[in-house]
C-alpha positions as CSV (number, residue, x, y, z in Angstrom):
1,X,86.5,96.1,100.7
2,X,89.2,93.8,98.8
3,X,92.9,94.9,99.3
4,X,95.9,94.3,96.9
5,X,99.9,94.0,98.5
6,X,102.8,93.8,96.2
7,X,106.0,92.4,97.1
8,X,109.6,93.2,95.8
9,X,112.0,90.5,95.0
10,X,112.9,90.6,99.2
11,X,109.1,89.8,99.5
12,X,108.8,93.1,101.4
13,X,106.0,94.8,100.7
14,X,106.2,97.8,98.4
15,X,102.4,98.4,97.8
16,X,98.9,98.2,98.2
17,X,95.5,99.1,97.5
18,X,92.0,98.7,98.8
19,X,88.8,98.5,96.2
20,X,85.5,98.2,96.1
21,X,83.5,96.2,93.7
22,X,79.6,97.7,94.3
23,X,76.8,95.6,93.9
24,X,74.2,97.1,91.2
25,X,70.7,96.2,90.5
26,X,70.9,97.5,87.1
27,X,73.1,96.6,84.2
28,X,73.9,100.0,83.5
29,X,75.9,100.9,86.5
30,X,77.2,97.2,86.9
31,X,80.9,96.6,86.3
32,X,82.2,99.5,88.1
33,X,85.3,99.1,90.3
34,X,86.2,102.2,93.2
35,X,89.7,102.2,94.3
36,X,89.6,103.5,97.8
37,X,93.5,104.1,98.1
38,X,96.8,102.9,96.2
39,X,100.0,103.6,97.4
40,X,103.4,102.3,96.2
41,X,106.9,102.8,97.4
42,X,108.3,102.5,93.4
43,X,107.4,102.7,90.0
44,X,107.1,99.1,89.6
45,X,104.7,98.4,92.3
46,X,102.8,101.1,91.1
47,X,102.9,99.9,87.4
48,X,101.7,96.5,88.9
49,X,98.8,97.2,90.8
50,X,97.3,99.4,88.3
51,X,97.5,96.8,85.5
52,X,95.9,94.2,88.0
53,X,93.3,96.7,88.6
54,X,92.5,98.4,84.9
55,X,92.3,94.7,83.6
56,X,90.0,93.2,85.8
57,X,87.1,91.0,84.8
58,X,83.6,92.5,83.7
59,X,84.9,95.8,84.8
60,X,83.9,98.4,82.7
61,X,84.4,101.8,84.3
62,X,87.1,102.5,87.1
63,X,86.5,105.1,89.6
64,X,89.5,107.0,91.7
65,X,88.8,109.5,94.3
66,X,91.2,111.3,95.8
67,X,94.0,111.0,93.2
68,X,96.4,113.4,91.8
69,X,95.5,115.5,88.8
70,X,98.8,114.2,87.1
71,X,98.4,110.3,88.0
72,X,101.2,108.6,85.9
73,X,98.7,106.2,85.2
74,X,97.3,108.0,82.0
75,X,100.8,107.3,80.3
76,X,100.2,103.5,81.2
77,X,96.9,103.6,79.2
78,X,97.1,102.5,75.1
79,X,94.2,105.4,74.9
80,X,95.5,107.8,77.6
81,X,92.1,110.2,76.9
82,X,90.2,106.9,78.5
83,X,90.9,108.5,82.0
84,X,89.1,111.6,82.6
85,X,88.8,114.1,85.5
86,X,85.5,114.2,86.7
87,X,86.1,116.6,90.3
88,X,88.8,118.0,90.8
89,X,89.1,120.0,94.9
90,X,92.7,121.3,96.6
91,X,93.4,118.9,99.7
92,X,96.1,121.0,101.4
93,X,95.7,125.0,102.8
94,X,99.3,126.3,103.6
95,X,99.8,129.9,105.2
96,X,103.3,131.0,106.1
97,X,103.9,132.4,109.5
98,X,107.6,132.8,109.2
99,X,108.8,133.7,105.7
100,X,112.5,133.8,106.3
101,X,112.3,130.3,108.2
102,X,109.8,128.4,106.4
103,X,112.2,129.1,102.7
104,X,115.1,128.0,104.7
105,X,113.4,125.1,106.0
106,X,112.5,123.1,102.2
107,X,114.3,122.1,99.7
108,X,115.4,123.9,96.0
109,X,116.0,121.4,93.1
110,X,117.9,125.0,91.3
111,X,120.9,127.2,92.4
112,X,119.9,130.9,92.2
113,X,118.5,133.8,93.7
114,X,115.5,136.0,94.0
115,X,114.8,139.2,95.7
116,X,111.3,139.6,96.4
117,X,108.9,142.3,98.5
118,X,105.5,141.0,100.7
119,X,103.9,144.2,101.6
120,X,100.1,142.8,102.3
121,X,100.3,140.5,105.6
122,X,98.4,142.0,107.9
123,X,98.7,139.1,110.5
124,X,102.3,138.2,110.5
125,X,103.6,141.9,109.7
126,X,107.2,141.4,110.0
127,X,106.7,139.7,106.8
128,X,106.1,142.6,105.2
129,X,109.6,143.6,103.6
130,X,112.1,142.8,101.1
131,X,113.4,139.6,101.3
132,X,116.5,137.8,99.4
133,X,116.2,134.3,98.9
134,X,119.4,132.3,97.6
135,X,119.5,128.6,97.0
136,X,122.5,126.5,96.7
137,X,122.8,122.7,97.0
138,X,121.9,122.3,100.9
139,X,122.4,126.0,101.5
140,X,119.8,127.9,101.4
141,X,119.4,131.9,103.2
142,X,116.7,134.2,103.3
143,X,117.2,137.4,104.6
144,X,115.5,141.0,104.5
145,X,117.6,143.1,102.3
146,X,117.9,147.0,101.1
147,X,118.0,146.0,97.6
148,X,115.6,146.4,94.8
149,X,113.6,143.7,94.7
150,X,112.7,141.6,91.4
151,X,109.1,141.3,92.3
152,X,106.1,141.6,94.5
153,X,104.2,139.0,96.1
154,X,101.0,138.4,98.2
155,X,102.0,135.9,101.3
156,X,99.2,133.7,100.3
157,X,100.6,133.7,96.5
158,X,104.6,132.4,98.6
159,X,102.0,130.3,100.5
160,X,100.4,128.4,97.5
161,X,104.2,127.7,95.7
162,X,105.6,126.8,98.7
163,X,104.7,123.0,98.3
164,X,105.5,123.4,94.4
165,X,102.7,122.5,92.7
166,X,101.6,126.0,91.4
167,X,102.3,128.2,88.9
168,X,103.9,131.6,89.0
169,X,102.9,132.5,86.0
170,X,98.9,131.8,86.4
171,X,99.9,133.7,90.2
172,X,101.3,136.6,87.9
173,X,97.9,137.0,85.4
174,X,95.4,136.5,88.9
175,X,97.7,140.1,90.2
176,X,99.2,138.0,93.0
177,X,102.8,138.6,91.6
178,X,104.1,141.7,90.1
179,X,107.6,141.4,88.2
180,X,109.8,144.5,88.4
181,X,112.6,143.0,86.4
182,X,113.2,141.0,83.1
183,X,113.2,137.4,83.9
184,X,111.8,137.5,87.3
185,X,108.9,135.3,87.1
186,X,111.1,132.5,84.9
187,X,113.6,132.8,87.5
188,X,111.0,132.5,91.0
189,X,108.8,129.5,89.0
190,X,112.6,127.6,88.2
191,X,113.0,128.0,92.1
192,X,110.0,126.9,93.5
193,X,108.5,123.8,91.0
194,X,109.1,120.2,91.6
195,X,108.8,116.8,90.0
196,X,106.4,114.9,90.9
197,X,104.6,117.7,91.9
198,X,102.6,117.3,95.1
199,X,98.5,116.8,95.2
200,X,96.9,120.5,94.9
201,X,97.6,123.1,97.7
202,X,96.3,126.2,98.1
203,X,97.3,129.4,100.2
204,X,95.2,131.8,101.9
């Protein structure tokens, strides 16, 4: 294992990374470098480390486990189809216990509101109601309400955008979301995403 530590202009250190340069008997799988992690603290650490690593000597192919899906580093690329996604797996399972707590506990990059109705948790069955969910700034309420609601939604479906990587609208084809009103998915996908978005997660 070789590491890598980049310093800012403090000489703190902003990031690192740890690679692997495997020995080959053959020519053909020769020149292959593994990064084993990389981690940086801002995008010019990041943008340093990777160019030290994508440039170095008699390396031909560059292998990355355990990356995102949306690593920035295919816009650093001149030929950003050169990076390819050989496995893909979700690294995070998330299942909500406490709807109205678990909303009020993360964050909302978008002021609005949502009504919404869970009506399949068998395990956590005070779940199971109509919920309003408004966001605003660094308030943010959830709380079960009598009025109709916009759409209905499987707890594991609010599980899997909880972290904001997933998409309402693939939720909505799979029949884990029904809309009951003009705009509703639009309006709960605006809520929920984020940027970056977060490695894969999954709810069950």
């Amino acid at each position: 294992m070789r590491y890598l530590a980049h310093r800012d202009q403090h000489g703190e250190v902003d990031g690192i990374a740890n690679f692997r340069l495997p020995w080959s008997s053959t020519a053909v799988n020769a020149g292959t470098l593994v990064v084993e992690a990389l981690e940086a603290a801002n995008p010019t650490a990041y943008r340093a480390l990777w160019s030290l690593l994508v440039d170095f000597d008699l390396t031909r192919t560059i292998v990355a486990p355990g990356r995102s899906r949306d690593e920035p580093l295919r816009w650093m690329l001149a030929n950003p189809r050169a990076m390819r996604i050989t496995r893909q797996s979700d690294n995070l399972w998330a299942r909500l216990l406490d709807v109205p707590r678990a909303l009020t506990q993360r964050s909302y990059d978008t002021v609005g509101e949502v009504a919404f109705t869970i009506d399949d948790d068998q395990m956590c069955p005070a779940n199971n109601r109509t919920w309003l969910l408004r966001t605003g700034g660094t308030s943010v309420t959830c709380v079960a309400t009598d009025q109709p609601a916009d759409l209905t939604i499987t707890i594991s479906a609010l599980s899997s955008l909880y972290f904001g990587g997933m998409s309402a609208h693939d939720l909505m084809y799979a029949g884990r979301i029904t809309p009951h009103a003009d705009g509703a998915i639009a309006q709960l996908s605006r809520l929920f995403r984020i940027d970056p978005e977060p490695h894969n997660s999954f709810g069950f």
